[in-house]
C-alpha positions as CSV (number, residue, x, y, z in Angstrom):
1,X,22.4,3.3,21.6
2,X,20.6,1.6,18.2
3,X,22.1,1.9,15.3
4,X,19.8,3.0,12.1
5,X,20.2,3.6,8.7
6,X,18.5,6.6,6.8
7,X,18.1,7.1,3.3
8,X,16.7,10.5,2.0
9,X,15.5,12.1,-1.2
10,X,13.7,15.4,-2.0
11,X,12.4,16.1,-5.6
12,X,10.4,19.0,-7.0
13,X,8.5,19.7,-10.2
14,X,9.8,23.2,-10.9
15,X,11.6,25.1,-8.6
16,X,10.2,26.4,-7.1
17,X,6.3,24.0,-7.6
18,X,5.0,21.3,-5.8
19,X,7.5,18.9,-4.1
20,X,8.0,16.0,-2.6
21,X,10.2,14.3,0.1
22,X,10.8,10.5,0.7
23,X,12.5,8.8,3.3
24,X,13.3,5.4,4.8
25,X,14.7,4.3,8.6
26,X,16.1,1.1,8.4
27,X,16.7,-0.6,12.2
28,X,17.9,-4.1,11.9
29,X,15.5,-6.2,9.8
30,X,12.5,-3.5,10.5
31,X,12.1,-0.8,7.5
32,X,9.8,2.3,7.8
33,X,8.6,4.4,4.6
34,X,7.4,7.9,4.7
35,X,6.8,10.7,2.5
36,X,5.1,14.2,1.8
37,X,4.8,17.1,0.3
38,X,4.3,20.6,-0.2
39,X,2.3,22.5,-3.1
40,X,4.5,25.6,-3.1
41,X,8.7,24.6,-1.9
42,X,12.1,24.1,-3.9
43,X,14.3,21.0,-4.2
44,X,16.6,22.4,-1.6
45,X,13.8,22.5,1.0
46,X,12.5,19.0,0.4
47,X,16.3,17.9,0.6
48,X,16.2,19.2,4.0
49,X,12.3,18.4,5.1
50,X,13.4,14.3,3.9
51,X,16.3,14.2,6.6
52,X,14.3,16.1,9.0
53,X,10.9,13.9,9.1
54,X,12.9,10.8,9.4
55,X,14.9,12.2,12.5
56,X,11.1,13.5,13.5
57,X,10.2,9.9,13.9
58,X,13.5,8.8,16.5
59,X,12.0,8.3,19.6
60,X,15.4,7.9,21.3
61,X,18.7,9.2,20.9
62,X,20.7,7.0,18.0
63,X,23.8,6.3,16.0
64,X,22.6,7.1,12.7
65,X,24.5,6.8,9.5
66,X,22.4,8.4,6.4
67,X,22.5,8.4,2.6
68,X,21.3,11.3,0.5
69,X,22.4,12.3,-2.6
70,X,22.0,16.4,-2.0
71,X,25.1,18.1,-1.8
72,X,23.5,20.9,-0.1
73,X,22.6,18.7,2.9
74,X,25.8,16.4,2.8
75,X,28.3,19.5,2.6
76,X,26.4,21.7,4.9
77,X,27.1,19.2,7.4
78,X,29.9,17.3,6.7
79,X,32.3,20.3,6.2
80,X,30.0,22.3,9.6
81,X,29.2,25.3,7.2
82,X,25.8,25.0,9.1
83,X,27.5,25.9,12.6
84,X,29.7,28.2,11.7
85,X,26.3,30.2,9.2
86,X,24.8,29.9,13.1
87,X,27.6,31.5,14.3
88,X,27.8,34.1,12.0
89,X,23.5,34.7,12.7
90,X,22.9,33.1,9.8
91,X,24.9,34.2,7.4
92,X,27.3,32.5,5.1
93,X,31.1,33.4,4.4
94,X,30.1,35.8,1.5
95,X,27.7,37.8,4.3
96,X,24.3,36.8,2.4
97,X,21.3,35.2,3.9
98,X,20.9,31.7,4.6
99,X,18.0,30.1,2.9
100,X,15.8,27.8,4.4
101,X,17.0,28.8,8.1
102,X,13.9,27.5,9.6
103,X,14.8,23.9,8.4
104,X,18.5,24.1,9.8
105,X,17.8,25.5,13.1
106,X,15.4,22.2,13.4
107,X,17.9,20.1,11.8
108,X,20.7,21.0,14.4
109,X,18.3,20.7,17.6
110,X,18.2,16.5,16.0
111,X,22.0,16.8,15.9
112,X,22.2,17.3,19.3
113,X,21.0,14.2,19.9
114,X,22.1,11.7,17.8
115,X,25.6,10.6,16.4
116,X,25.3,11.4,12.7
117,X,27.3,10.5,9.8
118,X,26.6,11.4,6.7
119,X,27.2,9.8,3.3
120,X,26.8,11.1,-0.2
121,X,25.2,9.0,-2.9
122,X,24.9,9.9,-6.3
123,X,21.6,10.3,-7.9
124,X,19.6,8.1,-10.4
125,X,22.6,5.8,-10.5
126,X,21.2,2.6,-9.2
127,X,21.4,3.3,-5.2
128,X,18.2,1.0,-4.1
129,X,17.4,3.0,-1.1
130,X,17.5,6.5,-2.9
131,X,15.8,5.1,-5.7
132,X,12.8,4.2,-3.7
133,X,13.2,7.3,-2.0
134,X,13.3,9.5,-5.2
135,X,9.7,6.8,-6.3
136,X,8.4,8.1,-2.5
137,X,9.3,11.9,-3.1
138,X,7.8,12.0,-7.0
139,X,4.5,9.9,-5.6
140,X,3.9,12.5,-3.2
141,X,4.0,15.2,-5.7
142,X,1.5,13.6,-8.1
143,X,-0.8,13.3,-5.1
144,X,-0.6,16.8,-4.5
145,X,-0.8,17.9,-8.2
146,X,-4.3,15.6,-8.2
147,X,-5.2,17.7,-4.9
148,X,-5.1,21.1,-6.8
């Protein structure tokens, strides 16, 4: 199985507004860049839309171990509120809704098959991958913004 590295970032401008997602796949010496963007989304969703394109691109099953510095994604997983909200038909512990089910429900098909771990980086503190990841997520909100 290879062994890649992701690193994720999701920005918006308002939150909701436009936002942006940037990622990178890292596989030995070969480094892959992608972003996007949606005109109407929150932080939260681009968080999530980040991780997701970059597992999009897998074309195998992998050992992946990711960065992102969104505590929303990292604790979801990390601590499995996201199995036990599926479970529980989406709903969490305190019987609300889940937001953005769409994006877990595609999110845990990926986890099925790949070996994931997941590490928390803070934000805007220096991290080289996020930061170019945060650059990828804000560029693809200012070409949406010159779209409108």
């Amino acid at each position: 199985m290879k062994k890649i590295e992701i690193f994720t970032d999701g920005a918006c401008s308002g939150n909701p507004g436009p936002g942006g997602w940037g990622a990178i796949i890292r596989y030995k010496d070969a480094k892959k860049e992608m972003s996007g963007g949606e005109k109407n989304t929150t932080n939260n969703r681009m968080e999530l839309m980040a991780f997701i394109k970059a597992l999009e691109a897998l074309k195998e099953p992998c050992m992946i171990t990711a960065y992102s510095d969104s505590k929303y994604l990292c604790d979801t997983i990390n601590r499995k509120w996201v199995f036990k909200w599926k479970q529980n038909n989406w709903r969490k512990s305190d019987g609300k809704a889940v937001l953005n089910v769409d994006l877990w429900k595609k999110l845990l098909s990926f986890l099925e098959k790949h070996e994931l771990k997941l590490i928390w980086v803070k934000g805007h503190a220096g991290h080289k991958e996020n930061e170019r990841c945060d650059s990828l997520a804000v560029r693809a909100i200012k070409k949406l913004k010159e779209s409108f």
